[in-house]
C-alpha positions in Angstrom: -2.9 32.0 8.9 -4.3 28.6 9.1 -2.0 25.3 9.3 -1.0 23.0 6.8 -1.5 19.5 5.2 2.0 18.5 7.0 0.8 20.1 10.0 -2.9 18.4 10.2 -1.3 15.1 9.3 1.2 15.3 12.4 -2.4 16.2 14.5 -4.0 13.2 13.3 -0.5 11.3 14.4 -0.4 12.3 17.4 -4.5 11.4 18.2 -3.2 7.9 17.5 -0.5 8.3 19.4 -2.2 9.6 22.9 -5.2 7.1 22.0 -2.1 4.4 22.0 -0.8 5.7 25.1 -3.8 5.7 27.4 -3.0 9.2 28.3 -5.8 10.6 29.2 -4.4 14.3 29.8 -2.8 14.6 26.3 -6.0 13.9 25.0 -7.9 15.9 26.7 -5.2 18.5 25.7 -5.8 17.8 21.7 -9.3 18.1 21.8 -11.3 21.7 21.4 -13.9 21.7 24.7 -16.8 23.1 22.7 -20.6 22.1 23.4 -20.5 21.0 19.6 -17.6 18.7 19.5 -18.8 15.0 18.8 -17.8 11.3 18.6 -18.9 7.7 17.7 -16.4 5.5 19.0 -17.1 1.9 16.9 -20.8 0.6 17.8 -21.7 3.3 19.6 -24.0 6.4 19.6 -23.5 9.9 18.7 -21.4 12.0 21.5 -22.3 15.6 21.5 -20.6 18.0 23.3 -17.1 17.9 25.3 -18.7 16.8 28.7 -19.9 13.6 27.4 -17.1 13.1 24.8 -14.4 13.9 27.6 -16.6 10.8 29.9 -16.3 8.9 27.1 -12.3 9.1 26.5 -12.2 8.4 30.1 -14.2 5.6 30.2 -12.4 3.8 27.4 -9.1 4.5 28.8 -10.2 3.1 32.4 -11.4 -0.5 30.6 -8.3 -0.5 28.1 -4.9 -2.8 29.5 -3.2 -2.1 25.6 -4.4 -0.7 22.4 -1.8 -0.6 19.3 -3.0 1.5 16.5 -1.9 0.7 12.6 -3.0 3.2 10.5 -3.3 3.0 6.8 -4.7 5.0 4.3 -4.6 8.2 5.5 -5.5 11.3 3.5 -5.9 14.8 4.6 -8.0 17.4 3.1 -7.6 21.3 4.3 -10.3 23.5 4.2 -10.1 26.9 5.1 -9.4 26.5 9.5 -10.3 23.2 9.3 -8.8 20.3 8.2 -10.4 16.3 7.4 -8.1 13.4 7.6 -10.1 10.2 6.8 -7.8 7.1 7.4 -8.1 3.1 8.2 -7.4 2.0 12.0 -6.4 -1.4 12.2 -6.4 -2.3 16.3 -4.6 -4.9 18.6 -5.8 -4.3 22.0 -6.1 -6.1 25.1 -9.5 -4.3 26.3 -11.9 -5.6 28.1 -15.1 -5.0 29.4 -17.9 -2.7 28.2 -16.1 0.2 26.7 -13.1 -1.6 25.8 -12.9 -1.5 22.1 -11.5 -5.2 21.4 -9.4 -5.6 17.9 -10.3 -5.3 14.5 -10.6 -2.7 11.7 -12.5 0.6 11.4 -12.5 3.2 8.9 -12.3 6.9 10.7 -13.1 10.5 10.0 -11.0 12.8 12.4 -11.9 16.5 11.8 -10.1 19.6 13.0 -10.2 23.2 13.6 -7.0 25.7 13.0 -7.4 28.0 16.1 -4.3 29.7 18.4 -1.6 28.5 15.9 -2.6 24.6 16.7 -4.7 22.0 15.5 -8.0 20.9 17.9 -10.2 17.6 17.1 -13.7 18.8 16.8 -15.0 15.2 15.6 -14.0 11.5 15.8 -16.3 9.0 14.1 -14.9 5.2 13.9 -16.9 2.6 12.1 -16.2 -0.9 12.0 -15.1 -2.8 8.7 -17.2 -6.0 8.9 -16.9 -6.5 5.5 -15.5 -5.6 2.0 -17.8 -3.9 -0.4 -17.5 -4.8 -4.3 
């Protein structure tokens, strides 16, 4: 049985919610620890594999005072043990330094994999909106 749209939504939530947080632990926790997991936080490169990715998380969690996400148009797309929720972040933070991630919109892709009765982020990609398209 895999989960369900409800289910990978409240996932997705709860990403937002542990990035919010600062808790490191709980999103560790949320994340599957394979050597294909990956991640591009906003302006930066390509993360491969849970080592790095977990550094990474820690990194921007150790630079970050407050972070506030609003997130906006969210939708989630199931397939098979897997799930896609694409969605708009719109940031107030207080970072600073190098891996803070300052304020500002960026469009995400947060993908996950159904495994053990739970939902586990596999991929995180975060691009900054600099400007509109037509």
């Amino acid at each position: 049985m895999t989960g369900d749209a409800v289910s990978l939504q409240a996932a997705n939530a709860a990403f937002y919610e542990r990035f919010e947080a600062l808790d490191f632990d709980a999103m560790t926790a949320l994340w599957d620890h394979g050597d294909d997991v990956c991640c591009v936080h906003p302006g930066s490169e390509l993360i491969v594999g849970w080592g790095p990715v977990r550094r990474s998380w820690a990194a921007i969690f150790a630079a970050t005072d407050y972070l506030q996400f609003i997130v906006t148009d969210t939708r989630a797309r199931l397939l098979d043990a897997a799930g896609v929720v694409t969605c708009t972040e719109n940031v107030l933070s207080g970072a600073d330094g190098e891996a803070g991630l300052g304020g500002g919109r960026a469009v995400a892709t947060n993908v996950f994999v159904w495994r053990d009765g739970a939902w586990y982020m596999t991929a995180h990609h975060a691009s900054p909106v600099l400007r509109a398209l037509p």
